[in-house]
C-alpha positions in Angstrom: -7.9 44.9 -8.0 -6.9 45.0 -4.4 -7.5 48.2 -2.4 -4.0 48.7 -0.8 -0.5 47.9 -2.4 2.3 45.7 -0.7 5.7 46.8 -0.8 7.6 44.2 0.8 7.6 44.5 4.8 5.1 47.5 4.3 1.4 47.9 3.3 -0.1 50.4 2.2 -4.2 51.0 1.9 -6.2 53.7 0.2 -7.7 56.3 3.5 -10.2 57.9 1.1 -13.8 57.1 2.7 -12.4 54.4 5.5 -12.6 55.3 9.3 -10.0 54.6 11.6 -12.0 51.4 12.4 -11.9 50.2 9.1 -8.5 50.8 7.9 -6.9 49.4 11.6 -9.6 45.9 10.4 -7.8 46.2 6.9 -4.3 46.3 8.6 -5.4 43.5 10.5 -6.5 40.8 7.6 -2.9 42.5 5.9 -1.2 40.8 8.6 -3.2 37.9 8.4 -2.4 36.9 4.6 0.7 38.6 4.3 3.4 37.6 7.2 6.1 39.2 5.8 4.5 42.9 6.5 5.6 44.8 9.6 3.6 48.0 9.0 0.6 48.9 7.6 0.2 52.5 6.3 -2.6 54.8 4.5 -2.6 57.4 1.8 -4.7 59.3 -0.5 -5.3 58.8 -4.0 -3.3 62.2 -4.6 0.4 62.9 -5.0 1.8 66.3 -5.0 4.9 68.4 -6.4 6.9 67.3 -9.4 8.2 64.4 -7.5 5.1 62.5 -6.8 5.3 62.2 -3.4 2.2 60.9 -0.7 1.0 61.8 2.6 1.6 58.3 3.9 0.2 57.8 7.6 0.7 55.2 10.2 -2.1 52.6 10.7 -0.7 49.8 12.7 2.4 47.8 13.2 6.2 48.9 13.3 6.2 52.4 13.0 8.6 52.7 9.7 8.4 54.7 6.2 11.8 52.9 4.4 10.0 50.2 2.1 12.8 47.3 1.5 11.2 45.2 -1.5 11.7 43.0 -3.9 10.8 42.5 -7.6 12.0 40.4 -10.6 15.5 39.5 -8.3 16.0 43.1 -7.6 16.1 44.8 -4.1 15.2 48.4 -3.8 14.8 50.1 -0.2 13.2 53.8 -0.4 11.7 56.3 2.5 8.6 55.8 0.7 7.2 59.5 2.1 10.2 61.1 -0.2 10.3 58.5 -3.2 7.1 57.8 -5.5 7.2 54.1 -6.2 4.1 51.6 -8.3 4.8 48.1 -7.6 2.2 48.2 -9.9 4.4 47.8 -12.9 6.8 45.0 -11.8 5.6 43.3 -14.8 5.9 46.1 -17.1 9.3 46.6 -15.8 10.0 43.6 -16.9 8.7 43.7 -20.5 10.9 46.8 -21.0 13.7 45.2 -19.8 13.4 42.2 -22.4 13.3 44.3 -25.2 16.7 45.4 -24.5 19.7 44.2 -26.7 23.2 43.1 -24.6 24.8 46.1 -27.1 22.0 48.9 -26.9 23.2 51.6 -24.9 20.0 52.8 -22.2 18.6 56.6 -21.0 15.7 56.0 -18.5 14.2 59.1 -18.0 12.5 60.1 -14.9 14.6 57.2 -13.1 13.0 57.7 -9.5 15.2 55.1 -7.1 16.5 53.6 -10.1 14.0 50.6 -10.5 13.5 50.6 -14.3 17.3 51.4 -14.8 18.6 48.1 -12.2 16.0 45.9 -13.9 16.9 46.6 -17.2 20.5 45.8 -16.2 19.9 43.0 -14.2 17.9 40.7 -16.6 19.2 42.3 -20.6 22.9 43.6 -19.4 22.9 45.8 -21.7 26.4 47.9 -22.6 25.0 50.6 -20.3 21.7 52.1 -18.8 22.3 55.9 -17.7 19.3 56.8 -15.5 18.5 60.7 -15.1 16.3 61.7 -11.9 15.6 65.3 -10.6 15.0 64.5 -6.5 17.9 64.2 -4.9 16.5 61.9 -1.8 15.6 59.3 -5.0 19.2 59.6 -6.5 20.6 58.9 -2.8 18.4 55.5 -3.1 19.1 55.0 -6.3 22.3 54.9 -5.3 22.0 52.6 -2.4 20.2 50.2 -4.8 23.0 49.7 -7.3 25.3 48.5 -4.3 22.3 46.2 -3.1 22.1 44.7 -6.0 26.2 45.0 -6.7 25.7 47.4 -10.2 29.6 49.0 -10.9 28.8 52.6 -11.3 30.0 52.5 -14.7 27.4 50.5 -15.8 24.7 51.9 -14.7 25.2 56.0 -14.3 23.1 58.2 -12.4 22.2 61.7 -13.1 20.9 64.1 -10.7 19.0 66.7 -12.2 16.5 68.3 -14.5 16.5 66.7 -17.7 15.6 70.5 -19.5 19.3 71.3 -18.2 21.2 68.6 -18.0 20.6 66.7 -21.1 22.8 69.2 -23.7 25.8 69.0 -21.6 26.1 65.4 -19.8 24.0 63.0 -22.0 25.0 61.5 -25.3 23.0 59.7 -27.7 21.7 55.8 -26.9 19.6 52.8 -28.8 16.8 52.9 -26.2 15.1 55.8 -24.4 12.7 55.1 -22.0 10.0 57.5 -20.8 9.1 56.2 -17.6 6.7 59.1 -16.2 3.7 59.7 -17.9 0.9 62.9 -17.1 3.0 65.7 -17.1 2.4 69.2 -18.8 5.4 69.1 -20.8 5.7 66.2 -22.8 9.5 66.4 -22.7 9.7 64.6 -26.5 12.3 67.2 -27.1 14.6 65.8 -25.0 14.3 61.9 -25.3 14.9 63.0 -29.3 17.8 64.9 -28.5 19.2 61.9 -27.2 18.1 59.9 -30.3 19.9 58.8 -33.1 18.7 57.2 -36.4 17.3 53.9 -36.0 16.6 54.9 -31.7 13.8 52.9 -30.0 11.7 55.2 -28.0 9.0 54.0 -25.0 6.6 56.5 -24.0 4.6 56.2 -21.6 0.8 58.1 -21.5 -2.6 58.1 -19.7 -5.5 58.5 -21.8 -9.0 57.4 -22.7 -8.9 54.6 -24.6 -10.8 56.7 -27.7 -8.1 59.3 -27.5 -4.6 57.5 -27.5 -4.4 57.4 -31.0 -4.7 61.5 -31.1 -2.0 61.3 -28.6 0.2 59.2 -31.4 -0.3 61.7 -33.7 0.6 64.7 -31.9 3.7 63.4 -30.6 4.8 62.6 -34.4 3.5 66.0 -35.3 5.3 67.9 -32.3 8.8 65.5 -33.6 8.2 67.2 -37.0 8.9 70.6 -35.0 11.7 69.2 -33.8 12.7 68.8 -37.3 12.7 64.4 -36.3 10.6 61.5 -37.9 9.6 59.2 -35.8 7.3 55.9 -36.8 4.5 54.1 -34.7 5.9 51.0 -33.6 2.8 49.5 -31.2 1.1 50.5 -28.3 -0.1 49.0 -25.1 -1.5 48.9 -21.8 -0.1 48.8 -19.2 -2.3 49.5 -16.3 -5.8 51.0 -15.9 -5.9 54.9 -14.4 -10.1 55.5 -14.3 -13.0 53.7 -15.7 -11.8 53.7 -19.5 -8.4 55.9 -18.9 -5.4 53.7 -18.9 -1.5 54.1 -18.9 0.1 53.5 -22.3 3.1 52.3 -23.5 3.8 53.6 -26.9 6.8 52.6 -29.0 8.2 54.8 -31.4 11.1 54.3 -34.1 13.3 57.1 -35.5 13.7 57.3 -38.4 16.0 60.8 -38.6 
């Protein structure tokens, strides 16, 4: 797996353990292979605060933080310092987005700048994705991206806010759920089943060790049960490696009540 991560005219390269010297030699074989980059920045491995964001730093080139990229005929432009963003999962994306019926009716989840939300529209069309997002800098790309890639409004919705508050008063219930953030403390089943109805296709996403997702299956069916929901173990699959033997997970769920 390569060591940095391009995001259309920007790079971006892993700073833990390089010297200057080596990341501005990195930058330069970054130019050399990839001639549609303009600048070339570094981060660390960590993000911080509930919106994932990175310390991104300037190596070399144009001096610029808004990424303007492409993936499966979408456009999405993001200040890339304020919006966390994988191009990682383009493919993933993807796969999400061709399990979706033309009459299902979407909630994405965690909808950062609106990438999992446009691609599902774009390639399924779906009657329409709702995509819920707490940062408000994301929900102003978001935005921006739904005109980019000429969305109406109406059929792909944005919310701006905390799921925990929002959900009970401005979401209703849909075919698909998608949990597009996976590692945090709460595992906020509560609310994708509130916005679940019987026969509902749930996709969760996870990291674990590869000898502990299928505890993970079982307490999210045992936590629905204290919800008072029954949901059934459709599949799950990878869909990226974390660590040696930790990967993300996609896990499907079907409810059943």
């Amino acid at each position: 797996m390569a060591d940095y991560d391009i995001l259309g005219n920007i790079a971006v390269i892993k700073s833990e353990g390089k010297k200057k010297k080596q990341a501005m030699i990195e930058a330069d074989k970054i130019f050399s292979s990839h001639l549609g980059v303009r600048t070339v920045l570094s981060k660390d491995n960590k993000v911080s605060g509930r919106l994932r964001t990175i310390k991104a730093k300037h190596v070399k080139g144009e001096k610029n933080f808004i990424v303007d990229y492409i993936e499966n005929n979408c456009r999405f432009v993001f200040d890339i310092r304020k919006c966390y963003f994988s191009p990682r999962l383009s493919g993933e994306r993807k796969l999400i987005a061709e399990k979706i019926k033309s009459n299902d009716k979407v909630l994405v989840m965690f909808a950062g700048i609106g990438v999992y939300p446009i691609v599902i529209y774009k390639i399924a069309k779906p009657v329409q994705v709702l995509g819920a997002e707490i940062g408000r800098e994301c929900c102003k790309y978001f935005k921006k991206n739904l005109e980019l890639n000429k969305i109406p409004s109406d059929k792909v919705k944005i919310i701006q806010g905390d799921v925990k508050k929002k959900i009970k008063k401005d979401f209703g219930k849909f075919e698909v759920v998608v949990m597009a953030r996976p590692n945090l403390k709460d595992s906020f089943l509560e609310q994708g089943l509130y916005t679940s109805k019987k026969g509902t296709r749930l996709f969760y996403y996870a990291f674990s060790k590869n000898d502990k997702i299928d505890e993970v299956i079982r307490d999210l069916i045992k936590e629905a049960g204290r919800y008072k929901r029954n949901i059934k173990f459709i599949e799950k699959v990878t869909a990226g490696d974390i660590a040696p033997y930790k990967y993300r997970y996609r896990i499907e769920f079907k409810v059943l009540k």
